[in-house]
Biopython code that builds the backbone (N, CA, C, O; Angstrom):
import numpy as np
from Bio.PDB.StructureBuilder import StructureBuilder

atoms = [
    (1, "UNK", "N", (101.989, 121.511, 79.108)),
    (1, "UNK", "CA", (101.187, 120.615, 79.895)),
    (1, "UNK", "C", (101.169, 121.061, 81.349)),
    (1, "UNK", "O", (102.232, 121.223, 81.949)),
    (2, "UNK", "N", (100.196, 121.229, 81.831)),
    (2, "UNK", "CA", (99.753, 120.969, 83.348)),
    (2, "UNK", "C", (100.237, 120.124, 84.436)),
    (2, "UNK", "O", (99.383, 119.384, 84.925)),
    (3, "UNK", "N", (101.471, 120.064, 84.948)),
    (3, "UNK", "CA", (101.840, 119.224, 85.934)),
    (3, "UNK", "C", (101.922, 119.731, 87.336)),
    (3, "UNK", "O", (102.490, 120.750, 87.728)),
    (4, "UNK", "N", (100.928, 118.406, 88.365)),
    (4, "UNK", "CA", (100.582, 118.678, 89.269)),
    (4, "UNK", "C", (101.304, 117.653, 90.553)),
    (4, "UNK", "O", (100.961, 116.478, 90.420)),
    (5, "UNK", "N", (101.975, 117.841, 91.419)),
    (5, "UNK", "CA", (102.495, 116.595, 92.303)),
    (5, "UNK", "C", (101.557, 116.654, 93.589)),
    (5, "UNK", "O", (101.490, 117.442, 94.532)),
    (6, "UNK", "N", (100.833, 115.456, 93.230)),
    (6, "UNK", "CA", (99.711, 115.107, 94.321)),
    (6, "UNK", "C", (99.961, 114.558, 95.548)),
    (6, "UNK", "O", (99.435, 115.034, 96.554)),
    (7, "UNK", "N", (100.781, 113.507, 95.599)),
    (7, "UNK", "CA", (101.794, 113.204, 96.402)),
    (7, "UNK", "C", (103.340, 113.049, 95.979)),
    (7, "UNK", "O", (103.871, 113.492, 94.961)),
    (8, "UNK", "N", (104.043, 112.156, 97.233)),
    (8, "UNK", "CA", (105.488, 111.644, 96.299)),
    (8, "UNK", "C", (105.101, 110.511, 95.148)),
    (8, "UNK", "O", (105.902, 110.274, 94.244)),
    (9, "UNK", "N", (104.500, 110.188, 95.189)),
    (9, "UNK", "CA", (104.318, 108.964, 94.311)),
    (9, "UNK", "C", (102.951, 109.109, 93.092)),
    (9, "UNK", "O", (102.611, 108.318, 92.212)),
    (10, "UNK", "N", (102.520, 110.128, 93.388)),
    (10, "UNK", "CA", (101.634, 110.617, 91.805)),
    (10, "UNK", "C", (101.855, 111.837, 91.411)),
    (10, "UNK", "O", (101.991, 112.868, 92.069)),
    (11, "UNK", "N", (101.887, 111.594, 89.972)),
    (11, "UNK", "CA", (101.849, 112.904, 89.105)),
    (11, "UNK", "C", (100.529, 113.034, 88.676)),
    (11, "UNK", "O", (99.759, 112.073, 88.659)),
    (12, "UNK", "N", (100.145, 114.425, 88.247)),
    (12, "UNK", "CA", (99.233, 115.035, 87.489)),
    (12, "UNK", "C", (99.542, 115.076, 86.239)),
    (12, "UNK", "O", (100.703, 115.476, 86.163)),
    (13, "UNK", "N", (99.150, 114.890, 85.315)),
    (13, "UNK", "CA", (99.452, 115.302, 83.866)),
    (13, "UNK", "C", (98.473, 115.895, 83.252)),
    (13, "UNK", "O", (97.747, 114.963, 82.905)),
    (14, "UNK", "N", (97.895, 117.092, 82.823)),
    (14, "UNK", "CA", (96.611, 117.544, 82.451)),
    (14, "UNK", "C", (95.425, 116.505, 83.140)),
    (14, "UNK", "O", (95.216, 116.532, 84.353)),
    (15, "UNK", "N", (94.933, 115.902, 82.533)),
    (15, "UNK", "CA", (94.035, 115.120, 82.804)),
    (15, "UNK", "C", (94.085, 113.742, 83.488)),
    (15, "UNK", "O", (93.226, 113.182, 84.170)),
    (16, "UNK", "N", (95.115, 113.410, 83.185)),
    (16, "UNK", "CA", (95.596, 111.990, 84.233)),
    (16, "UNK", "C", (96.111, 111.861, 84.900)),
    (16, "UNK", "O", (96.863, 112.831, 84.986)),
    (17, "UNK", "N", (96.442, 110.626, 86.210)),
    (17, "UNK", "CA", (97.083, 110.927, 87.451)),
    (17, "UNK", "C", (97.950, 109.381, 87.328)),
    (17, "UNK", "O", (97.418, 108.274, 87.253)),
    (18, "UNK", "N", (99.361, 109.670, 87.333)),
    (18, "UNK", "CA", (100.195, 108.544, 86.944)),
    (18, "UNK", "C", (100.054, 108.333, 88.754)),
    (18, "UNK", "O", (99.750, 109.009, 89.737)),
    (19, "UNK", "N", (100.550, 106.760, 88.376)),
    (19, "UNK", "CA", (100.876, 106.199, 90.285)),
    (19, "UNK", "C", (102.098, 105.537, 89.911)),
    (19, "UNK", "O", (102.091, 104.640, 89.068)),
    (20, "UNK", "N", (102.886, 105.827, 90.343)),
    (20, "UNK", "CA", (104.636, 105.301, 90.931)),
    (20, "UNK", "C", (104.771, 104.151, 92.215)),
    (20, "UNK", "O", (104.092, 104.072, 93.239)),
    (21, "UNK", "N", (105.836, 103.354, 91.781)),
    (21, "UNK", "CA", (105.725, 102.264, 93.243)),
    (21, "UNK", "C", (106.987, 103.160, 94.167)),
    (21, "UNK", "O", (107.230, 103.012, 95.364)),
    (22, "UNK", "N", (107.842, 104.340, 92.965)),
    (22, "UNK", "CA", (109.347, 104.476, 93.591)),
    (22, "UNK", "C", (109.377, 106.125, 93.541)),
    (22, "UNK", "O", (109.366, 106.805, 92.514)),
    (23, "UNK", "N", (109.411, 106.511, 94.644)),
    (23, "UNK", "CA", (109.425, 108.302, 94.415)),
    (23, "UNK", "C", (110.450, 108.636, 93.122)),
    (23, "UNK", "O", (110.182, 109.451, 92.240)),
    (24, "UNK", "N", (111.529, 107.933, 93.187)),
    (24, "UNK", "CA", (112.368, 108.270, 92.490)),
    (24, "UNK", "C", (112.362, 108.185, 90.607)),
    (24, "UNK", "O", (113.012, 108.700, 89.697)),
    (25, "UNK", "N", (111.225, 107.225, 90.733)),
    (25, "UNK", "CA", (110.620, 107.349, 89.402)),
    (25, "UNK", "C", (110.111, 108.034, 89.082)),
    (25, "UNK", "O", (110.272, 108.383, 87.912)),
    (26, "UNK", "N", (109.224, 108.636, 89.852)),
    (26, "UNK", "CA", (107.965, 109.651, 89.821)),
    (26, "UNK", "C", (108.461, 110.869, 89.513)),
    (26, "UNK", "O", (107.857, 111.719, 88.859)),
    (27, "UNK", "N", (109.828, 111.005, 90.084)),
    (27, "UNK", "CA", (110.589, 112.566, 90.317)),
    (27, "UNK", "C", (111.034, 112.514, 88.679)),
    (27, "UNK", "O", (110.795, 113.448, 87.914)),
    (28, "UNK", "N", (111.655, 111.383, 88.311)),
    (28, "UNK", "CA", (112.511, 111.334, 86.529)),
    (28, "UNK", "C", (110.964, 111.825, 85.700)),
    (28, "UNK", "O", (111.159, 112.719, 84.876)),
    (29, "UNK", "N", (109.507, 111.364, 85.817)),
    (29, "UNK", "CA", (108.836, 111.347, 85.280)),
    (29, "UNK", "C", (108.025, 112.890, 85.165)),
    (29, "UNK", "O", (107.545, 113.463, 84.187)),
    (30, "UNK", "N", (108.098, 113.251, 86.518)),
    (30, "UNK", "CA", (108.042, 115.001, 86.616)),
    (30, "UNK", "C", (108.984, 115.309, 86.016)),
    (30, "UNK", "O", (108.454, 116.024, 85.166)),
    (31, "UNK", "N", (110.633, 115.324, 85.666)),
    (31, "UNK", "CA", (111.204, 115.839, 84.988)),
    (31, "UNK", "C", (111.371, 115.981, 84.201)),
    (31, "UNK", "O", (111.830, 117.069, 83.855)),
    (32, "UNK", "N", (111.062, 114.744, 83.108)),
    (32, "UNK", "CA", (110.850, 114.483, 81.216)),
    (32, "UNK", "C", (109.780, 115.285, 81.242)),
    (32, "UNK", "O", (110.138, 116.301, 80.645)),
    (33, "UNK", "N", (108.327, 115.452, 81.700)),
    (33, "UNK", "CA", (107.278, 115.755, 81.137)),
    (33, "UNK", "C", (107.702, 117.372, 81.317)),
    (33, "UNK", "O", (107.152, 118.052, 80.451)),
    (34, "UNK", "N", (108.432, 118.044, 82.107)),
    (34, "UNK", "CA", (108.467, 119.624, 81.734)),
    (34, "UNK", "C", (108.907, 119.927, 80.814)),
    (34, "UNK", "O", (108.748, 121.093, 80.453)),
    (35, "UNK", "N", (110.007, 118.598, 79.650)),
    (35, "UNK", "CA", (110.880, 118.766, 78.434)),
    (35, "UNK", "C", (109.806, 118.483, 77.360)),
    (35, "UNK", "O", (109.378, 119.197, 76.453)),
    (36, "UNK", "N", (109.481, 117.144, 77.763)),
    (36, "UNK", "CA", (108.706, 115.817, 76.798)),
    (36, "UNK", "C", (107.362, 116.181, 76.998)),
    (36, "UNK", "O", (106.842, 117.069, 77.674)),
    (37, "UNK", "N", (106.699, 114.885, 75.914)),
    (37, "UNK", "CA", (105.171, 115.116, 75.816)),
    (37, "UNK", "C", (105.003, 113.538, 77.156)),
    (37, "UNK", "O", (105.772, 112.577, 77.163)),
    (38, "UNK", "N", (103.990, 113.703, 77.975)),
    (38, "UNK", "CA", (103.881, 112.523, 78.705)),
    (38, "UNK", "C", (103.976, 111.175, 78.236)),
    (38, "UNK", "O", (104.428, 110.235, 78.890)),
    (39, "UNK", "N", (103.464, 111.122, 76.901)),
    (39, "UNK", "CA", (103.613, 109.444, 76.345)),
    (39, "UNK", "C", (105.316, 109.059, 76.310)),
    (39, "UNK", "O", (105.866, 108.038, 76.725)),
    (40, "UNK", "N", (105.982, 110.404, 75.587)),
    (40, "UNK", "CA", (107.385, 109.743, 75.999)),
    (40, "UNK", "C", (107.839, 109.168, 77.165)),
    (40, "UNK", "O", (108.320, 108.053, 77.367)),
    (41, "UNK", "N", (107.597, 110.167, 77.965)),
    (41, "UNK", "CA", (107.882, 110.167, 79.557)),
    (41, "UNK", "C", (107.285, 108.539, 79.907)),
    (41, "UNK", "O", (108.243, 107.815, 80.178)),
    (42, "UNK", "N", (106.108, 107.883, 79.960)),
    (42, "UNK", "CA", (105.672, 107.518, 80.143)),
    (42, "UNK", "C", (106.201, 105.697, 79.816)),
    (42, "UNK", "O", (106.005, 104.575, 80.284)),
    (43, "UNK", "N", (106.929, 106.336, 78.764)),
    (43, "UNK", "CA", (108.018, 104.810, 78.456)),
    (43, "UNK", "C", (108.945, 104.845, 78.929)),
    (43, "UNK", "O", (109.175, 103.827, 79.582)),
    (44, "UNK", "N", (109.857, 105.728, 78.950)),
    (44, "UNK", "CA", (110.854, 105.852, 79.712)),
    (44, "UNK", "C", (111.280, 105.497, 81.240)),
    (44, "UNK", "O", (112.320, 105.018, 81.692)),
    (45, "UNK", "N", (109.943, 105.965, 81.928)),
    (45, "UNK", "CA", (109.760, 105.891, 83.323)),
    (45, "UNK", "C", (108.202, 105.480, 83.611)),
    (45, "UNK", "O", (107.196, 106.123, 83.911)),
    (46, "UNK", "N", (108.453, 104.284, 83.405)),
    (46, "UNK", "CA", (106.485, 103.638, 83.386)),
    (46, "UNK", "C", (105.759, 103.745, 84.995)),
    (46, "UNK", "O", (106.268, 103.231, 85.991)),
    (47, "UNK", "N", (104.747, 104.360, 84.991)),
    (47, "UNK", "CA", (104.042, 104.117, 86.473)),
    (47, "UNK", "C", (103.595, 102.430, 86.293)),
    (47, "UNK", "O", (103.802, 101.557, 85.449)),
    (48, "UNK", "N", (102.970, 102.517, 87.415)),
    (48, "UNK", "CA", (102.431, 101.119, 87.940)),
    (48, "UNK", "C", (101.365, 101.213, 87.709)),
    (48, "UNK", "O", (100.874, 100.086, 87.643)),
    (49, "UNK", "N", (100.248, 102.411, 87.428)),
    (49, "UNK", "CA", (98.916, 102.760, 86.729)),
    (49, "UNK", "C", (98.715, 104.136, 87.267)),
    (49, "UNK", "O", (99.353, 104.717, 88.146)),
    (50, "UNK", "N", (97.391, 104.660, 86.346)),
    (50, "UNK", "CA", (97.040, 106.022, 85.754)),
    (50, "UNK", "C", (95.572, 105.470, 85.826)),
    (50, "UNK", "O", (94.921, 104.445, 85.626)),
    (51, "UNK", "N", (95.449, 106.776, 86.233)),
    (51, "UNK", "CA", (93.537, 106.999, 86.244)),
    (51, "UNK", "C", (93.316, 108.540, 85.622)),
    (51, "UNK", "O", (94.075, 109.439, 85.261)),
    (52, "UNK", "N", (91.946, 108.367, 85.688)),
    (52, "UNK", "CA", (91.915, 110.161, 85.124)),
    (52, "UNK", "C", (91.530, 111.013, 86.428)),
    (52, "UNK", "O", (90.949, 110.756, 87.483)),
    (53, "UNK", "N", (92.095, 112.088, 85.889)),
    (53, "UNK", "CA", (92.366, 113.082, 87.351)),
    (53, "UNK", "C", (90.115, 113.384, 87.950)),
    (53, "UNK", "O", (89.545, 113.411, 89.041)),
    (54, "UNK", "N", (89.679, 113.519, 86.620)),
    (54, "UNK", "CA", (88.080, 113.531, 86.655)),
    (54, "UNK", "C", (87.876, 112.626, 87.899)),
    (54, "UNK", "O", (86.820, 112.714, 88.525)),
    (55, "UNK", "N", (88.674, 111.916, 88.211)),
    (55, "UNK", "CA", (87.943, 110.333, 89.642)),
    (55, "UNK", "C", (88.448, 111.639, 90.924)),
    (55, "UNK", "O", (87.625, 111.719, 91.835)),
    (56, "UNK", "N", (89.162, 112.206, 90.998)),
    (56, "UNK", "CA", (89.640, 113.143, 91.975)),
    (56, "UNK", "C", (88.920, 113.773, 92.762)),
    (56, "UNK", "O", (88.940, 114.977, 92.503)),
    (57, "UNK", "N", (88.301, 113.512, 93.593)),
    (57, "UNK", "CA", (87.186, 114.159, 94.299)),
    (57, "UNK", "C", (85.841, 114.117, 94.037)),
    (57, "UNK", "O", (84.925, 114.919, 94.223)),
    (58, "UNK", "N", (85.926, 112.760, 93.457)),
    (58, "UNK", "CA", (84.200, 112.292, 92.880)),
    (58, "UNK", "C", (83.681, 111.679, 94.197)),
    (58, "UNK", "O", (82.492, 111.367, 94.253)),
    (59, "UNK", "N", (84.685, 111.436, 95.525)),
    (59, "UNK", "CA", (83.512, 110.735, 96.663)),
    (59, "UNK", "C", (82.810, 111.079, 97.197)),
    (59, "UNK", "O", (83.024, 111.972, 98.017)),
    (60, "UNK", "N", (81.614, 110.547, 97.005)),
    (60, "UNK", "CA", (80.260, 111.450, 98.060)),
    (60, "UNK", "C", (79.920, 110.200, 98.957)),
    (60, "UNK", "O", (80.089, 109.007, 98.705)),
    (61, "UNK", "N", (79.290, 110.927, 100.293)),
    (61, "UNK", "CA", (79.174, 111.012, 101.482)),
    (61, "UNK", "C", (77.754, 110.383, 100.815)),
    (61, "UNK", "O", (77.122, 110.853, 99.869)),
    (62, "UNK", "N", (77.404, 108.975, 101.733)),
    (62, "UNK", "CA", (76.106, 108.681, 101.581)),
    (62, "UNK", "C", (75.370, 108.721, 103.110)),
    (62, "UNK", "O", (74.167, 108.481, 103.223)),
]
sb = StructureBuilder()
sb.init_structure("model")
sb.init_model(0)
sb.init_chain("A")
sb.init_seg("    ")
for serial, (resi, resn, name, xyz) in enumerate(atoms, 1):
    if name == "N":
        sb.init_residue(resn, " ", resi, " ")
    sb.init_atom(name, np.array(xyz, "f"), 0.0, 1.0, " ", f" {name:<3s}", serial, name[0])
structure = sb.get_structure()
């Protein structure tokens, strides 16, 4: 899997972007997913919500 640290408090996961309230979660959750598949990870160390990474630079300038 594709893991990307966007800030302290979001991960990348291939296609989705977890959001953390606690860096320190975020960091356990980068660390399972280099072992684990993200859904594990994802119970273990739950974000506060996930979007898909696709919203990432969709803002246009009107």
């Amino acid at each position: 899997m594709a893991t990307v640290r966007l800030s302290t408090k979001e991960v990348q996961v291939d296609d989705t972007v977890y959001v953390f309230d606690v860096v320190q979660i975020a960091d356990a959750f980068e660390a399972c997913v280099a072992a684990a598949d993200a859904g594990h990870c994802e119970v273990d160390h739950p974000p506060v919500s996930k979007r898909p990474a696709s919203a990432e630079g969709s803002v246009q300038n009107e």
